[in-house]
LOMAR-386238 format. One line per field, with one value per residue: residue in three letters; y negated, x negated, z negated of N, C-alpha, C, O in turn. Coordinates in nm, 2 decimals. Layout:
! residues N
residuo <- (ALA|...)
n.y <- (Y|...)
n.x <- (X|...)
n.z <- (Z|...)
ca.y <- (Y|...)
ca.x <- (X|...)
ca.z <- (Z|...)
c.y <- (Y|...)
c.x <- (X|...)
c.z <- (Z|...)
o.y <- (Y|...)
o.x <- (X|...)
o.z <- (Z|...)
END
This chain:
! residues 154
residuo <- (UNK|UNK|UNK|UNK|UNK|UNK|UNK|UNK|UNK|UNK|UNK|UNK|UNK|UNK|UNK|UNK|UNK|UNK|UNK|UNK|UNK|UNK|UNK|UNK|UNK|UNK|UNK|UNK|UNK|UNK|UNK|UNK|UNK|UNK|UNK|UNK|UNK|UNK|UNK|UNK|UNK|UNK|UNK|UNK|UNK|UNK|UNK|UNK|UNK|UNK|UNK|UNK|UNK|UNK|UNK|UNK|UNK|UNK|UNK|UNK|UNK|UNK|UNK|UNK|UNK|UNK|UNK|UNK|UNK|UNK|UNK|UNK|UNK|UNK|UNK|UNK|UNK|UNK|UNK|UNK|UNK|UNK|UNK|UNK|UNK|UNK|UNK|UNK|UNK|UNK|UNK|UNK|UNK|UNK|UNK|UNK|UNK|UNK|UNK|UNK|UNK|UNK|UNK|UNK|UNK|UNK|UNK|UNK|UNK|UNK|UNK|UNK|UNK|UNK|UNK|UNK|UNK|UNK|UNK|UNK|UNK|UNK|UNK|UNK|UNK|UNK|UNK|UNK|UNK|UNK|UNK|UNK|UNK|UNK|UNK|UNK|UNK|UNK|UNK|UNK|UNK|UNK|UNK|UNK|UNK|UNK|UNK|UNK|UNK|UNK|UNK|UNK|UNK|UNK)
n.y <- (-4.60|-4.42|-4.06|-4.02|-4.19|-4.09|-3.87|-3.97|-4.04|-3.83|-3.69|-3.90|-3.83|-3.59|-3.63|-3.83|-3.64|-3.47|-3.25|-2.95|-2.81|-2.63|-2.50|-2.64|-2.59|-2.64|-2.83|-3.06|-3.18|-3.39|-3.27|-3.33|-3.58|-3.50|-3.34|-3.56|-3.67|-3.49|-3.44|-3.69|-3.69|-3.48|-3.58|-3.87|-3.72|-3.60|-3.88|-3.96|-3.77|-3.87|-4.13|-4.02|-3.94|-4.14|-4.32|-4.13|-4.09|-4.35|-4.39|-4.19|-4.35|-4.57|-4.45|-4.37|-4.66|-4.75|-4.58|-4.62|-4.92|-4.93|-4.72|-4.87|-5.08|-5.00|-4.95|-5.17|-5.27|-5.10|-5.13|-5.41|-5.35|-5.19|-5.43|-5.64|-5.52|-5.50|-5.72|-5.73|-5.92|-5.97|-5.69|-5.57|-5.69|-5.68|-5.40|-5.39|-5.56|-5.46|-5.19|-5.25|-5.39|-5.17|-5.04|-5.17|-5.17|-4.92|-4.86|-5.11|-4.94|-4.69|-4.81|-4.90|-4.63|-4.54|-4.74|-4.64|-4.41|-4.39|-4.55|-4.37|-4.22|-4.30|-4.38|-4.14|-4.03|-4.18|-4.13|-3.84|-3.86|-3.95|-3.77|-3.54|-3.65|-3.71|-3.41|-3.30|-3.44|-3.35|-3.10|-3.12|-3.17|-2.94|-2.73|-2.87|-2.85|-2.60|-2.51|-2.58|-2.40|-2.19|-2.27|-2.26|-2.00|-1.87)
n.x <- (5.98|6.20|6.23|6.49|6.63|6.55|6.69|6.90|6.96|6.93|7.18|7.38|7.27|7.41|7.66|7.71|7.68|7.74|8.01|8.01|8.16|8.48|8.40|8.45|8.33|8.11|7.77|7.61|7.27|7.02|6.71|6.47|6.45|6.55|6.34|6.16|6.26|6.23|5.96|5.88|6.02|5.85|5.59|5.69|5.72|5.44|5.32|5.51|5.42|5.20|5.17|5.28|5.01|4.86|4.97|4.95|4.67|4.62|4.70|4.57|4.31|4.41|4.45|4.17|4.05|4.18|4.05|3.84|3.77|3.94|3.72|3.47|3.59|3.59|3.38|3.25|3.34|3.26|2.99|2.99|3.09|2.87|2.65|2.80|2.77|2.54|2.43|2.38|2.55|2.81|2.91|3.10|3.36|3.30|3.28|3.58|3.64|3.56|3.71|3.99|3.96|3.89|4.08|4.29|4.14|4.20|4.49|4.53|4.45|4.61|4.80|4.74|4.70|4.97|5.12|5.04|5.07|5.35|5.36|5.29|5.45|5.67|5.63|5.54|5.81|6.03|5.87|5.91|6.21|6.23|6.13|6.32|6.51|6.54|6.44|6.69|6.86|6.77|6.82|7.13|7.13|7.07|7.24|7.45|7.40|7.34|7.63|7.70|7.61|7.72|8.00|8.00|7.97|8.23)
n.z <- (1.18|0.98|0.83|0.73|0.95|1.18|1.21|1.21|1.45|1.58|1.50|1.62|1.88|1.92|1.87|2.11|2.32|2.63|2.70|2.82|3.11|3.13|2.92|2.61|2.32|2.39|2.49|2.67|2.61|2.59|2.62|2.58|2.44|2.20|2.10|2.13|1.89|1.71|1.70|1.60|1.32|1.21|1.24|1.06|0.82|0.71|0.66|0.43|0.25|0.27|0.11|-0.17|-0.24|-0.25|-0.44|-0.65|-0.67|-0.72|-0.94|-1.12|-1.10|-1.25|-1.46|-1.56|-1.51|-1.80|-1.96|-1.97|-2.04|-2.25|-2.41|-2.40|-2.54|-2.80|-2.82|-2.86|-3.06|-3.28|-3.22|-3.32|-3.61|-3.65|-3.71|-3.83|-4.11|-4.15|-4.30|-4.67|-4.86|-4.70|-4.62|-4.74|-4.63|-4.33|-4.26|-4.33|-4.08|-3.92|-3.91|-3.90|-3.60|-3.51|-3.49|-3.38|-3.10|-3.05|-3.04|-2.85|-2.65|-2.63|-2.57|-2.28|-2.17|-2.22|-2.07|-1.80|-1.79|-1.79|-1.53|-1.35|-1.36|-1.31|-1.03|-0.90|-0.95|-0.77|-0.53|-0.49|-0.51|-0.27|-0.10|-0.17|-0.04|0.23|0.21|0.20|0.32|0.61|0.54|0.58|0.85|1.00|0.89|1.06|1.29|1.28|1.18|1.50|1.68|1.54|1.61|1.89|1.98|1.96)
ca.y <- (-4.53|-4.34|-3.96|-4.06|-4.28|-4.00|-3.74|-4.06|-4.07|-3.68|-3.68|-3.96|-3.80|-3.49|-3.65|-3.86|-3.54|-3.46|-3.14|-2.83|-2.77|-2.50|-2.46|-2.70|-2.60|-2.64|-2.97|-3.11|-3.23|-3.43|-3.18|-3.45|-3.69|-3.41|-3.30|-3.63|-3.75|-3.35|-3.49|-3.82|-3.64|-3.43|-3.73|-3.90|-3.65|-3.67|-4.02|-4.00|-3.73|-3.93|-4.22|-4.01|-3.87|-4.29|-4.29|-4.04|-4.16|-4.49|-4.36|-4.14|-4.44|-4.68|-4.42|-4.35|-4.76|-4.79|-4.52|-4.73|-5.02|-4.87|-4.67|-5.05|-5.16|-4.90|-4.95|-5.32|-5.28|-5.01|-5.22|-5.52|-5.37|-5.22|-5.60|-5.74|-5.45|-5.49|-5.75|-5.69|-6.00|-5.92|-5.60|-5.49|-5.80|-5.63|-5.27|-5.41|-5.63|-5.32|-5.07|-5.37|-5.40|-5.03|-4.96|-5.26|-5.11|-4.76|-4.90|-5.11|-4.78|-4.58|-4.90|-4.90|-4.52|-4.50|-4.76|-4.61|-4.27|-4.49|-4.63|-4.31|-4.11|-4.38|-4.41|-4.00|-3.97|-4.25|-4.05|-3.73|-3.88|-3.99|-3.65|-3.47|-3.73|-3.61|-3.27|-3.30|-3.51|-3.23|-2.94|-3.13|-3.16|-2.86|-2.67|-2.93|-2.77|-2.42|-2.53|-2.57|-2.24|-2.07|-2.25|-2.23|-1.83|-1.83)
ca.x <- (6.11|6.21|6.29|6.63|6.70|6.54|6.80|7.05|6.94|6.98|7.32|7.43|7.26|7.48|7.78|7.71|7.66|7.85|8.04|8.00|8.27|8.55|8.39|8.46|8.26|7.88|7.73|7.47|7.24|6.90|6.60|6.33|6.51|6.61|6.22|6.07|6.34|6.19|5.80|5.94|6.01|5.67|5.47|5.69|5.68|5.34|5.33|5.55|5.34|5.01|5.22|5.29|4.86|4.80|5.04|4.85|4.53|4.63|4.81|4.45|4.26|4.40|4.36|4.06|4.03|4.20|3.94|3.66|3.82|3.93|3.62|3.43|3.69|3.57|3.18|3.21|3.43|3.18|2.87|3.04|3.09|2.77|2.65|2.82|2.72|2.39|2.42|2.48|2.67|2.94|2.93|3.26|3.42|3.21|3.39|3.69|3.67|3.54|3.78|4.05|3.93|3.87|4.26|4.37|4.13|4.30|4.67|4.55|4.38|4.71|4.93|4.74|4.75|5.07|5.19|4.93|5.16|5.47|5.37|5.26|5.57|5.75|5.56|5.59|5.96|6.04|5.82|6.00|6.31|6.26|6.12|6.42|6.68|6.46|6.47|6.87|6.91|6.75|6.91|7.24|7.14|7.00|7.31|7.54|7.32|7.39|7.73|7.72|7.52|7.84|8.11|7.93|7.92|8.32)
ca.z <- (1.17|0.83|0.84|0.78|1.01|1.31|1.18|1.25|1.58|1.65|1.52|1.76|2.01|1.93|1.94|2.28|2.46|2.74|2.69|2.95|3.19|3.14|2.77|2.51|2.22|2.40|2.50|2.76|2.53|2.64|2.50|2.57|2.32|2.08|2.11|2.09|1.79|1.61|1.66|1.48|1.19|1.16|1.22|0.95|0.66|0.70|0.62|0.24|0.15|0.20|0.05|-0.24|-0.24|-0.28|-0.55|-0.74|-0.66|-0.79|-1.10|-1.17|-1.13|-1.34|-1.60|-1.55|-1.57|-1.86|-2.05|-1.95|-2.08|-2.42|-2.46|-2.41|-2.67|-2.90|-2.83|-2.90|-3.20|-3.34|-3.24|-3.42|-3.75|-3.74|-3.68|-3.99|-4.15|-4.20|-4.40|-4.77|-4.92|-4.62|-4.59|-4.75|-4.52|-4.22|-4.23|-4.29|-4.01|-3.78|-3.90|-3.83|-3.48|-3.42|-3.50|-3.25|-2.98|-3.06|-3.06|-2.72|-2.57|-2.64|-2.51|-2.17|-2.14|-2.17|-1.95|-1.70|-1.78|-1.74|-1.39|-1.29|-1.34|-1.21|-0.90|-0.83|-0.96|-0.66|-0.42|-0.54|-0.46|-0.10|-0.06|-0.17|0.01|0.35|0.29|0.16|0.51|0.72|0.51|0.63|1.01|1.00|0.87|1.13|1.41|1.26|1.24|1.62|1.73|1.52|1.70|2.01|2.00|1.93)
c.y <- (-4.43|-4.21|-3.95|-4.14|-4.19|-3.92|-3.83|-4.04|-3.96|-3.68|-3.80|-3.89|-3.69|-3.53|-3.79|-3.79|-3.49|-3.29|-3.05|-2.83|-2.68|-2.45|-2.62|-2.69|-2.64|-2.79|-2.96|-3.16|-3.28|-3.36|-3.29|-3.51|-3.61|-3.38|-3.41|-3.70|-3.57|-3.42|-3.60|-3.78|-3.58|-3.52|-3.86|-3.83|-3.67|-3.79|-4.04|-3.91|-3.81|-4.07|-4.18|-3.95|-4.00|-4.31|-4.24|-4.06|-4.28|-4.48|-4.33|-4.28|-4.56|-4.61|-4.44|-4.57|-4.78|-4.70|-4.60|-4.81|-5.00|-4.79|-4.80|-5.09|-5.11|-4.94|-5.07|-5.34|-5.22|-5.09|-5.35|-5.53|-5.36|-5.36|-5.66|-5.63|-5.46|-5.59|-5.77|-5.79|-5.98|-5.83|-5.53|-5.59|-5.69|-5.52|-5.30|-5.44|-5.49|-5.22|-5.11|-5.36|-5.29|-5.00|-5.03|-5.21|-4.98|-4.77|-4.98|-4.97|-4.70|-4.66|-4.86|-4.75|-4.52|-4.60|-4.73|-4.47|-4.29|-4.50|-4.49|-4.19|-4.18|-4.34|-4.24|-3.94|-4.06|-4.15|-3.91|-3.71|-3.90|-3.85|-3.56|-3.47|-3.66|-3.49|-3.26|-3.31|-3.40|-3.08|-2.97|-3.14|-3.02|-2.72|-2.73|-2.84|-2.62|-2.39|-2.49|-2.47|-2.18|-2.12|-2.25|-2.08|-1.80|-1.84)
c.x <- (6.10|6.27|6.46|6.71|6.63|6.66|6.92|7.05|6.96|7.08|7.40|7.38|7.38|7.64|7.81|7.74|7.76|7.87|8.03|8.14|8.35|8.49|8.36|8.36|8.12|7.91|7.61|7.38|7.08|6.80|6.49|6.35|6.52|6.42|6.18|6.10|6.24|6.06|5.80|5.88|5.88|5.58|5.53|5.70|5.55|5.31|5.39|5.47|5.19|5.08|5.23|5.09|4.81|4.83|4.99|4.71|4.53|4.66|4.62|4.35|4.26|4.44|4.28|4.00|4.05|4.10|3.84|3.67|3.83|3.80|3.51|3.46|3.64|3.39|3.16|3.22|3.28|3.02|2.89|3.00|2.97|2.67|2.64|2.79|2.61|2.33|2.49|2.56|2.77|2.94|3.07|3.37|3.41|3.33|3.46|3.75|3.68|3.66|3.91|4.06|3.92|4.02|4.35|4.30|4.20|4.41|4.64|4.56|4.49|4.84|4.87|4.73|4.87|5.18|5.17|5.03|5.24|5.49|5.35|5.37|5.67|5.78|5.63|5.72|6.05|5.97|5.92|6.11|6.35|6.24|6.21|6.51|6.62|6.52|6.66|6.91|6.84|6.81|7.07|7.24|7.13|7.13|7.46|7.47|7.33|7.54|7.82|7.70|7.69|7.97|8.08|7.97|8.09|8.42)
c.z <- (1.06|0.93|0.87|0.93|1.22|1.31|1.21|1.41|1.64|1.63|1.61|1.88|2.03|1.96|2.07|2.33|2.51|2.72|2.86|3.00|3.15|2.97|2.69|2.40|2.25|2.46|2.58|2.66|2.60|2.54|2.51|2.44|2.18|2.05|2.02|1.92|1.64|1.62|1.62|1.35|1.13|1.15|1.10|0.82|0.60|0.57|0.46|0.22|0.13|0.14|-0.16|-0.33|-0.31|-0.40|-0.64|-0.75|-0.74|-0.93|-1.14|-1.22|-1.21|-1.47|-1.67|-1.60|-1.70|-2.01|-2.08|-2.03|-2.18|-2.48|-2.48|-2.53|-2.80|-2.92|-2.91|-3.04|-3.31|-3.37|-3.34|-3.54|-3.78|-3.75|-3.81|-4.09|-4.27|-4.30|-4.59|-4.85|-4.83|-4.64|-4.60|-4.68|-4.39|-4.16|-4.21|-4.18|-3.89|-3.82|-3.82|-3.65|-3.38|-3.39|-3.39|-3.13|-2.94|-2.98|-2.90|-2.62|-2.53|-2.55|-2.34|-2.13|-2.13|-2.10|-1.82|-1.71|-1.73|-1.56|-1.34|-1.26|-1.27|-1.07|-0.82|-0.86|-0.81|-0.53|-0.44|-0.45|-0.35|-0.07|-0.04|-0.07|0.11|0.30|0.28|0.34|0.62|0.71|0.60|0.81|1.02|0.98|0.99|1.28|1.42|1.30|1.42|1.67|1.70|1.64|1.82|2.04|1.98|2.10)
o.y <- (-4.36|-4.22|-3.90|-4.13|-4.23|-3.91|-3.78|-4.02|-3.96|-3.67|-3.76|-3.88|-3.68|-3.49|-3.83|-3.82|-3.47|-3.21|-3.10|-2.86|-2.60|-2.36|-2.69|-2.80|-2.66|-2.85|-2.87|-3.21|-3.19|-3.38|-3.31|-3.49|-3.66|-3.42|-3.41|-3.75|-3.58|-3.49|-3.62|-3.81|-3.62|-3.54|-3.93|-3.89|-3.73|-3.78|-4.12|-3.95|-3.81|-4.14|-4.26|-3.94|-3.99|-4.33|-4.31|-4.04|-4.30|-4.57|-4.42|-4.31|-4.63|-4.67|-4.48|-4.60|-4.84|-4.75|-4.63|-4.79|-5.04|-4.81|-4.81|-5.12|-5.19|-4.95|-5.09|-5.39|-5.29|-5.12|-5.38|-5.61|-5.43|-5.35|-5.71|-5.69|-5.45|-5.58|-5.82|-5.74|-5.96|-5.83|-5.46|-5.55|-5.63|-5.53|-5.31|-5.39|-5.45|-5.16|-5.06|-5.32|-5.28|-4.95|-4.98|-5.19|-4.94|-4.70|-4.94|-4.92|-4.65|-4.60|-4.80|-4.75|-4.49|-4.57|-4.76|-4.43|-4.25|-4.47|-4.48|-4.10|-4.13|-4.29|-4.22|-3.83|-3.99|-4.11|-3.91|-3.62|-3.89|-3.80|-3.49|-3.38|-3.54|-3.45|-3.22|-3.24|-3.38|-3.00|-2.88|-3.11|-2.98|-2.61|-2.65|-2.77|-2.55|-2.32|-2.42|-2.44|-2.13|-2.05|-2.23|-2.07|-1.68|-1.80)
o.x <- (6.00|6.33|6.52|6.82|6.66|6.73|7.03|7.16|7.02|7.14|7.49|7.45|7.45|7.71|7.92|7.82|7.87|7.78|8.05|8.23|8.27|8.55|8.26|8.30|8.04|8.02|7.53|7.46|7.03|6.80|6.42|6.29|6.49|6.38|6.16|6.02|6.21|6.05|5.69|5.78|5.83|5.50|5.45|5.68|5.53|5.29|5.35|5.40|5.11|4.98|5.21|5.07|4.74|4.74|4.98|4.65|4.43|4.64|4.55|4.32|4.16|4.46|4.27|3.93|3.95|4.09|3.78|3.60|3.73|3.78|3.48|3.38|3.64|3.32|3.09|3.14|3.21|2.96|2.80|2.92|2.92|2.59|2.55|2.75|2.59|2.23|2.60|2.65|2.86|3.03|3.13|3.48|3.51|3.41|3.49|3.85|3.77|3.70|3.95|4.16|3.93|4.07|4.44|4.38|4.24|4.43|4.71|4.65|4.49|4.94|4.95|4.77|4.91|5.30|5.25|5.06|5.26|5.58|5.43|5.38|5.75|5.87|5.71|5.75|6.14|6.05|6.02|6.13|6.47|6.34|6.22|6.57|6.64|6.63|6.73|6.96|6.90|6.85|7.13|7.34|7.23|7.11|7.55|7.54|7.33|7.59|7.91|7.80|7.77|8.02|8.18|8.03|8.09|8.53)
o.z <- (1.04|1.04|0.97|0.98|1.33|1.41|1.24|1.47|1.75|1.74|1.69|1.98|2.14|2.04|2.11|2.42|2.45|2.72|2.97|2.92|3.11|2.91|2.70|2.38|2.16|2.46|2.58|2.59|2.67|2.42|2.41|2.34|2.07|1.94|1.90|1.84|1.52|1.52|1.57|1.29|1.03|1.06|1.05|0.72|0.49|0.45|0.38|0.13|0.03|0.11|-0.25|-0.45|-0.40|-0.49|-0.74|-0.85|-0.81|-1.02|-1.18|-1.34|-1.25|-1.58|-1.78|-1.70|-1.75|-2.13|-2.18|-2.12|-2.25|-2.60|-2.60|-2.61|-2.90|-3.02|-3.00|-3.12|-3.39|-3.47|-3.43|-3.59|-3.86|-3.84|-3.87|-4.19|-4.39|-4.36|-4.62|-4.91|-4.91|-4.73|-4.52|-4.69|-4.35|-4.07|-4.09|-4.14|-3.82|-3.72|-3.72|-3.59|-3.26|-3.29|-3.34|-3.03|-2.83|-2.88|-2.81|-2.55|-2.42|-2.50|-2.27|-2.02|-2.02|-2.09|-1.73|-1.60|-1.62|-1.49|-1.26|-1.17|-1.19|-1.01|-0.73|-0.82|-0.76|-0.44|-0.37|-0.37|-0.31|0.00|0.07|-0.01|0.11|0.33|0.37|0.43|0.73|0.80|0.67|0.88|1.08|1.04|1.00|1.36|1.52|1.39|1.46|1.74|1.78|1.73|1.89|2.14|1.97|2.10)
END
């Protein structure tokens, strides 16, 4: 069950409840339900933030992959030219080819970083946003419940 969809379930409970006798504005209200529907919520918040922990973990890591990967790209390249290098009828072929090669591992290196940036801002602008809508959706129970207390006390 989503955050949201607990705070659905407290405001139905709220307007089920059976009003008090001789006063109008209060309400019987089941505290078990109201209780058990509040340790819902704590035990799901929880849960998006280690959603959003994975998220970032995952983002880091396929950084961190994609370094490996391009720095590889870079060894090979490097090793290559010096390779053709070494010998002198190629040689001005050789560089070219390695410099060639170094500038496409570069230009990958810089592609998989920054779709690895891409996914990663994605990923925690998405987590962000559930975050927010939760707390939004609790600011509004939360303020419906204050609501109540005030006309309660009138």
């Amino acid at each position: 069950m989503t955050v949201e969809e607990i705070l659905e379930d407290m405001d139905e409970t709220l307007d089920h409840a059976h009003p008090i006798p001789f006063v109008s504005h209060k309400v019987i209200v089941d505290a078990d339900r109201l209780r058990e529907l509040i340790n819902d919520i704590r035990l799901n918040i929880p849960a998006e933030i280690k959603r959003a922990k994975l998220i970032d973990f995952d983002c880091d890591r396929i950084i961190s992959d994609a370094k490996i990967k391009a720095e590889q790209i870079v060894q090979d390249a490097e090793a290559r030219a010096k390779e053709m290098c070494s010998q002198d009828a190629i040689q001005i072929a050789a560089r070219q080819r390695g410099v060639d090669m170094l500038a496409r591992a570069k230009v990958a290196s810089n592609e998989i970083r920054e779709g690895a940036a891409n996914y990663v801002d994605s990923m925690l602008a998405e987590a962000e946003e559930a975050l927010q809508e939760s707390l939004r959706s609790i600011q509004s129970t939360k303020n419906k419940m204050n609501d109540l207390k005030r006309n309660g006390r009138r």
